[in-house]
C-alpha angles and dihedrals in degrees: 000000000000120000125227116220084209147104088184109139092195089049097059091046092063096043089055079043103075083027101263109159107216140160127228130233122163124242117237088206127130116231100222134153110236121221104277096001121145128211094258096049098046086041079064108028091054086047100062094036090057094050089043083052087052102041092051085056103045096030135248110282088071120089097238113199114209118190136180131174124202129181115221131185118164093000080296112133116227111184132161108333111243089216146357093274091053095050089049090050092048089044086058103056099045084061123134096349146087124271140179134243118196120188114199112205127185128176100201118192157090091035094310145105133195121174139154146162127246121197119206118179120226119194106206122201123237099273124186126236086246088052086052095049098050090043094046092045089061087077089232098114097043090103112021122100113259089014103278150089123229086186093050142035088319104076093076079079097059118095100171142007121206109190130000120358102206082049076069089050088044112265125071101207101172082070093041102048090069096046091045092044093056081054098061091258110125129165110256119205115327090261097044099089106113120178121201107183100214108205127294 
């Protein structure tokens, strides 16, 4: 069974989704911006780092799935905002222009170790800072990347989508099906995808 470095719960709603069964085991790994790292490069670099954490704990004959979502515009990081004010400042300056989304991915196990990136465009409206603050104060973007939900009320501020739509929810499974299928991990029927969080 493969085992999901993620407390996501979006992640693991796409995984039962397309009827993966996975388990769930938490990451210890701090989300930091490294000096000079861009968006692309963290997105990755967090991803294999948090299937690397998992697979030391649960051993090394699991596939183990690490996955990290970043927000760039103009090679600047925006991550979780740490508060309201901070959502309302990143949804500002997304608006009315076009961002990326990068989705690292890495399948970590048996000796082995896949990863890759995948970029989606997001095209943002022009919002206004009372539009921010209302939206900010519903608590919703407190802990998505960039300060918004596609699968929530933020998507009334979406006007296009260039690449895969889940990359936006965190995890770009049109990339990740092939890579887990050469691995033996195959979707079973639609309502197959079971998730066990295993302790944190």
């Amino acid at each position: 069974m493969l085992v999901l470095a993620s407390d996501s719960p979006r992640r693991r709603q796409i995984l039962s989704a397309v009827g993966l069964a996975f388990e769930v085991v938490p990451p210890r790994v701090e989300e930091v911006v490294l000096s000079g790292e861009g968006p692309s490069v963290m997105a990755s670099r967090l991803a294999r780092q948090k299937a690397r954490d998992v697979a030391a704990r649960v051993g090394g004959d699991r596939w183990v799935l690490g996955c990290d979502t970043v927000v760039g515009i103009e090679d600047r990081v925006l991550g979780k905002p740490t508060d309201e004010a901070e959502a309302t400042e990143m949804l500002l300056l997304l608006s009315g222009r076009t961002h990326e989304v990068y989705s690292g991915y890495a399948v970590v196990g048996f000796g082995e170790e896949h990863a890759g990136v995948e970029e989606t465009r997001v095209t943002i409206r022009s919002i206004t800072p009372d539009e921010a603050a209302a939206y900010s104060a519903t608590g919703e973007p407190l802990d998505k990347a960039g300060a918004y939900a596609i699968q929530g009320r933020g998507i009334v501020f979406i006007t296009s989508v260039e690449g895969s739509h889940s990359n936006v929810m965190g995890l770009p499974i049109e990339a990740l099906l092939p890579v887990l299928a050469a691995r033996g991990i195959t979707p079973g029927g639609l309502d197959d995808g079971k998730a066990a969080v295993i302790g944190p």
